[in-house]
NULOKE-121678 format. One record per residue (C-alpha): residue number from 1; residue in three letters; x, y, z. Coordinates in steps of 0.1 Angstrom, whole numbers, plus 5000, padded with zeros to 4 digits. Layout:
N
<site num="NUM" residuo="Ala" east="X" north="Y" up="Z"/>
...
This chain:
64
<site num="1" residuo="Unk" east="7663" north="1612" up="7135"/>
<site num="2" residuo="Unk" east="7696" north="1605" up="7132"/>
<site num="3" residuo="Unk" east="7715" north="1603" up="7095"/>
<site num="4" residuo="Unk" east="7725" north="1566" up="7104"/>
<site num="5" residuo="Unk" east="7685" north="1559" up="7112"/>
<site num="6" residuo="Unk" east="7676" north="1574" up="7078"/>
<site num="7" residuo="Unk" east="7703" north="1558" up="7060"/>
<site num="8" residuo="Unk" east="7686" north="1526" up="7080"/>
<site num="9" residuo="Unk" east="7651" north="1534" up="7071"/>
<site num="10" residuo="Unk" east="7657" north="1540" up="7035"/>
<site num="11" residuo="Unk" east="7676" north="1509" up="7029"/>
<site num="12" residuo="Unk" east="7644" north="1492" up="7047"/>
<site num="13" residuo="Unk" east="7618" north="1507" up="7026"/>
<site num="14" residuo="Unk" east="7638" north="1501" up="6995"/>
<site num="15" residuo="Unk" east="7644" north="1459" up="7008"/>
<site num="16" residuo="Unk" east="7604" north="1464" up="7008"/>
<site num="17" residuo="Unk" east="7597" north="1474" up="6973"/>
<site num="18" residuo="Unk" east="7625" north="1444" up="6958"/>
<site num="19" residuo="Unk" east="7603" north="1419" up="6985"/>
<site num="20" residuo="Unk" east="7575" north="1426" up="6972"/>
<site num="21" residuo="Unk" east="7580" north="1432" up="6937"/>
<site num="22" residuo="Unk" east="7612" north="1412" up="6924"/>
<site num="23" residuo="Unk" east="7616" north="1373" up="6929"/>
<site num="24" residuo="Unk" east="7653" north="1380" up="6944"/>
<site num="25" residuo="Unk" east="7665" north="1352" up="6969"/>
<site num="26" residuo="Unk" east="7665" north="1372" up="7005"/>
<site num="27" residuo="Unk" east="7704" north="1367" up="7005"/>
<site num="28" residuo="Unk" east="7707" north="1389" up="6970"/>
<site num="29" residuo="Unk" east="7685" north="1414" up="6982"/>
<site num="30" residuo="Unk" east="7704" north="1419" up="7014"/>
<site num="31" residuo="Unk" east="7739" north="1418" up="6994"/>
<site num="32" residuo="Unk" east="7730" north="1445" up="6969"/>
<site num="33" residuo="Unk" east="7718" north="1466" up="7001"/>
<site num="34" residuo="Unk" east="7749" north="1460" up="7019"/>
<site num="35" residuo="Unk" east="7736" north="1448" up="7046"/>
<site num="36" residuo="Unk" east="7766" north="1424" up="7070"/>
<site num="37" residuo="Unk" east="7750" north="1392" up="7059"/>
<site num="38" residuo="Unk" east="7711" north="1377" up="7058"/>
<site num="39" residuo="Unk" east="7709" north="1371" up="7093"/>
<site num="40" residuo="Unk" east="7713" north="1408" up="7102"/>
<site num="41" residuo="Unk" east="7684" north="1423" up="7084"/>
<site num="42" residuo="Unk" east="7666" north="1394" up="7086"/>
<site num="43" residuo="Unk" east="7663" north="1408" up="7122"/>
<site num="44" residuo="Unk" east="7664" north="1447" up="7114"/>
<site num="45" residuo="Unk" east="7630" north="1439" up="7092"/>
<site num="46" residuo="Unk" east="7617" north="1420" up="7117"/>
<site num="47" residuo="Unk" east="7623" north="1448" up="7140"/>
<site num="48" residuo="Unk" east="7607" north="1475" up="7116"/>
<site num="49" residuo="Unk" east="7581" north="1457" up="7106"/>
<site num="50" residuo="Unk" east="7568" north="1431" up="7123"/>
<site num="51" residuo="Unk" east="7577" north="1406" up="7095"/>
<site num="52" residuo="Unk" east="7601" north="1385" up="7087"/>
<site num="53" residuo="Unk" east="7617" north="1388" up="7050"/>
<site num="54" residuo="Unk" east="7597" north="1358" up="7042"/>
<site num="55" residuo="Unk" east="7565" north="1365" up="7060"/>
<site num="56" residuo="Unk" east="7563" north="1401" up="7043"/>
<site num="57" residuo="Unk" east="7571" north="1388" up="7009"/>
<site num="58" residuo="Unk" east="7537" north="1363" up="7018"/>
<site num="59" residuo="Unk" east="7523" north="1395" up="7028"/>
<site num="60" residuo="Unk" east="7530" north="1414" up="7002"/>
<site num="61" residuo="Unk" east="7517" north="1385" up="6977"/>
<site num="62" residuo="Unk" east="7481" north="1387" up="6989"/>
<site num="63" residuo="Unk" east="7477" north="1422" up="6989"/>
<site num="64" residuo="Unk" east="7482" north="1428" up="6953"/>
């Protein structure tokens, strides 16, 4: 893996975690990641996981 992949990867599970447990709009939670803007990992989540931002959050909701 490269260090850019990790760095990618981390930032993914850690967007997870605030999802799931914080009430952050989608927006803050890609700002304080510093991701380019919503849009962009909007798609890079949707890529790792299947899920949209919103659609995971859902997910997240009914699993606790």
């Amino acid at each position: 893996i490269t260090p850019y992949a990790y760095y990618l990867e981390s930032r993914i599970e850690i967007a997870k975690n605030l999802l799931v447990g914080t009430s952050l709009m989608i927006k803050e939670i890609a700002a304080n990641l510093n991701f380019y803007d919503e849009y962009y990992f909007s798609n890079l989540l949707l890529k790792k996981t299947g899920y949209t931002p919103s659609q995971y959050r859902k997910r997240g909701e009914r699993e606790k």
